[in-house]
Each structure stands twice: as structure tokens, then as C-alpha cells.
C-alpha positions in Angstrom: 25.2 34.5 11.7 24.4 32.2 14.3 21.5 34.0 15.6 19.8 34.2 12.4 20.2 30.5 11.9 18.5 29.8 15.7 16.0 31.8 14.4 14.9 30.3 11.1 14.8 27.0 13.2 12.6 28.6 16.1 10.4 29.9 12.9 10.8 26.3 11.1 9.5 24.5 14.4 6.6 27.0 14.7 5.5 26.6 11.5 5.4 22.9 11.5 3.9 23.0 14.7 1.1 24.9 13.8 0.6 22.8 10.5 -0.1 19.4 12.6 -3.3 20.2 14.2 -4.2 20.9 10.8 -2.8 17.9 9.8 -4.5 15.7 12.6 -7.9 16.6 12.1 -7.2 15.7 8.5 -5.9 12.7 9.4 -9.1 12.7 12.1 -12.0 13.3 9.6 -10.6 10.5 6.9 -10.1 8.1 9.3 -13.3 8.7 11.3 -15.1 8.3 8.1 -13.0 4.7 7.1 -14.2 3.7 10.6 -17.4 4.3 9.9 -17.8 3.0 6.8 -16.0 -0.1 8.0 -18.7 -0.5 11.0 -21.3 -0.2 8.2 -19.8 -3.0 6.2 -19.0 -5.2 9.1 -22.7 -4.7 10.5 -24.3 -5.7 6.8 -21.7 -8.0 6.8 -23.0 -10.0 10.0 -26.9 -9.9 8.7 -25.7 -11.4 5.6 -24.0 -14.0 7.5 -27.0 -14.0 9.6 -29.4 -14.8 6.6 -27.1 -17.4 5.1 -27.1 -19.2 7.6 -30.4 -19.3 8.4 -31.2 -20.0 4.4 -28.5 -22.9 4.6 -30.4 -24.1 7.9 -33.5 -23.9 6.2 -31.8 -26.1 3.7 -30.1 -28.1 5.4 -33.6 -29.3 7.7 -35.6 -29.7 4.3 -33.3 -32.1 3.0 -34.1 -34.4 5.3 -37.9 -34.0 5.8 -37.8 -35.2 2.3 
């Protein structure tokens, strides 16, 4: 009895084992994609900063030219 209970954990571990590489590049894909799209958004993020702050410069100089 105690043998076959070693066993179904040895087979237990294996199998859970063998599921998390799996599991990682899952886990690897979805979060390489969030990253990405979060490097995206941060970059587009900066230019519109960028722009803003130029416009509001722009502004900002014109007011008193006038």
C-alpha cells in the first residue's frame, strides 16, 4: 500500500512538472505581449507629452508677444 501511494506522488510530481514549462511560456507569451503594448503606450505617451508641451509653449510665448 505504501508503494503504490509513493508512486502516485512520483507520477503527481511528474505531471505537474511537465505542465509548468507549458505553463511559463503561457505566462511568457501574455506577458511579453502586455510589455509590449505597454512600451507602445508609454512611447505615444511621451510624444503626446512632447507636443503638449510644445503647443502650451507656443502658447504660452504668444501670450505675451501680444
Amino acid at each position: 500500500m505504501e508503494n503504490e501511494h509513493l508512486m502516485e506522488e512520483k507520477n503527481y510530481a511528474g505531471e505537474r512538472s511537465a505542465a509548468t514549462p507549458a505553463t511559463s511560456k503561457i505566462q511568457n507569451d501574455i506577458i511579453g505581449l502586455a510589455l509590449t503594448d505597454a512600451q507602445k503606450l508609454l512611447g505615444e505617451y511621451v510624444i503626446w507629452l512632447k507636443s503638449n508641451s510644445a503647443h502650451g509653449g507656443k502658447l504660452y510665448k504668444e501670450s505675451f508677444e501680444k
